[in-house]
C-alpha positions in Angstrom: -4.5 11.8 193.9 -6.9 14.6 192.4 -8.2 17.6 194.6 -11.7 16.7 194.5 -14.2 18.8 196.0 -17.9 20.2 194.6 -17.5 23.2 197.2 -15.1 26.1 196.5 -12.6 26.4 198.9 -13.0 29.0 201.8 -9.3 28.7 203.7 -5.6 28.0 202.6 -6.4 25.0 204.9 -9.5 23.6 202.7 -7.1 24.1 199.9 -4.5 22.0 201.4 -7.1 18.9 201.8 -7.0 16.1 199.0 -10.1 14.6 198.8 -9.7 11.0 196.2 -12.5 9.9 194.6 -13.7 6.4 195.2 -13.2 5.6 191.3 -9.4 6.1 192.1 -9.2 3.6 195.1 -8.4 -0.3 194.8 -10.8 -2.5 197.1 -7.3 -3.2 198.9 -6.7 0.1 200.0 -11.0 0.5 201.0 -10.3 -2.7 203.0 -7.5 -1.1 205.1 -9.2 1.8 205.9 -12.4 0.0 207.1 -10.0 -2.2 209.0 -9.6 0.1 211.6 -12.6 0.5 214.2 -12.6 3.8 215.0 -12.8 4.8 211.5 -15.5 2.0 211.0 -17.4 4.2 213.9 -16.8 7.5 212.5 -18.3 6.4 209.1 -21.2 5.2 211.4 -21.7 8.3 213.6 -21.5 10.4 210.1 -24.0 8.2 208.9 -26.8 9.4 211.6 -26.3 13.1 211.0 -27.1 15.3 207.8 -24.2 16.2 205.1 -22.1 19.1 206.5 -23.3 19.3 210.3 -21.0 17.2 212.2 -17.7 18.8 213.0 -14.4 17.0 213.6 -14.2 18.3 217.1 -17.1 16.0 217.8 -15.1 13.3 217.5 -12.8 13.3 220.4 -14.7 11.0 222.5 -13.3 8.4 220.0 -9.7 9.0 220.4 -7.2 11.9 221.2 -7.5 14.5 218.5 -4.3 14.3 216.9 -5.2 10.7 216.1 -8.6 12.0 214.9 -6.7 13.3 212.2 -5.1 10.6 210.8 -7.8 8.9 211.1 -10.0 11.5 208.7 -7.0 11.8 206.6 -7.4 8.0 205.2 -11.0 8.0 204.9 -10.6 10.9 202.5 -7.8 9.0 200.8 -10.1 6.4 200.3 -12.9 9.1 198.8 -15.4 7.6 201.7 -15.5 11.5 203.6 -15.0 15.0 202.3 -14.6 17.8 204.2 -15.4 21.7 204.0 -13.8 24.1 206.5 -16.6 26.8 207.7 -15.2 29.5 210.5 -13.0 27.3 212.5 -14.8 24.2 212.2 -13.8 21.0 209.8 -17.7 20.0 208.7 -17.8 16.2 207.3 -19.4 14.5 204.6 -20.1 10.6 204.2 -19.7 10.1 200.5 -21.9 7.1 200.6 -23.5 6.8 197.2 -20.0 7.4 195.6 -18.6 5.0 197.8 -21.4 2.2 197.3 -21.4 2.7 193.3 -17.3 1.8 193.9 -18.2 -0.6 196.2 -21.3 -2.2 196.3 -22.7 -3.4 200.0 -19.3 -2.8 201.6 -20.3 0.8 203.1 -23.5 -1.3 203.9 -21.8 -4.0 206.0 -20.2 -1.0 208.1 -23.2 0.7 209.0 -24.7 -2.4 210.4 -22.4 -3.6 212.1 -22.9 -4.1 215.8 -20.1 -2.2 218.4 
């Protein structure tokens, strides 16, 4: 999958992040990732908060922090989150208008759905 970012990278770790865009991803592989719930509640939580201001590290209340990883790692595969490294925090950004023009009402059923 192509590195897709619209922010320069400012760390050899940013450069090591593969972000896909949405256009790239088959409804299958959007399914899957949604199938989980703790990434259906981390596409929630990013949902309440600006672009850019929610660190991973924010996260942990959700599972351990290895996990968290994983986690972020499919939902970039599946172009719904990019992320930007700034100092020593990961900042996240819900792609949602990319996403919804892939995928229309799908990121919509997510963020209403009831815990």
């Amino acid at each position: 999958m192509e590195h897709y970012s619209n922010v320069r990278p400012s760390s050899n770790r940013t450069r090591s992040l593969t972000h896909a865009s949405p256009c790239e991803v088959t409804l299958q592989a959007a399914l899957d990732a949604l199938g989980d719930p703790v990434r259906r509640r981390i596409v929630r939580e990013l949902a309440e908060v600006p672009d850019w201001t929610r660190p991973c590290g924010t996260f942990t209340h959700l599972t351990a922090k290895s996990t968290l990883s994983h986690h972020f790692g499919v939902l970039r595969n599946v172009g719904l989150l990019e992320q930007r490294d700034e100092g020593s925090r990961r900042l996240n950004r819900l792609r949602r208008q990319e996403f919804a023009e892939r995928f229309p009402g799908l990121l919509e059923l997510v963020l209403t759905e009831q815990d």
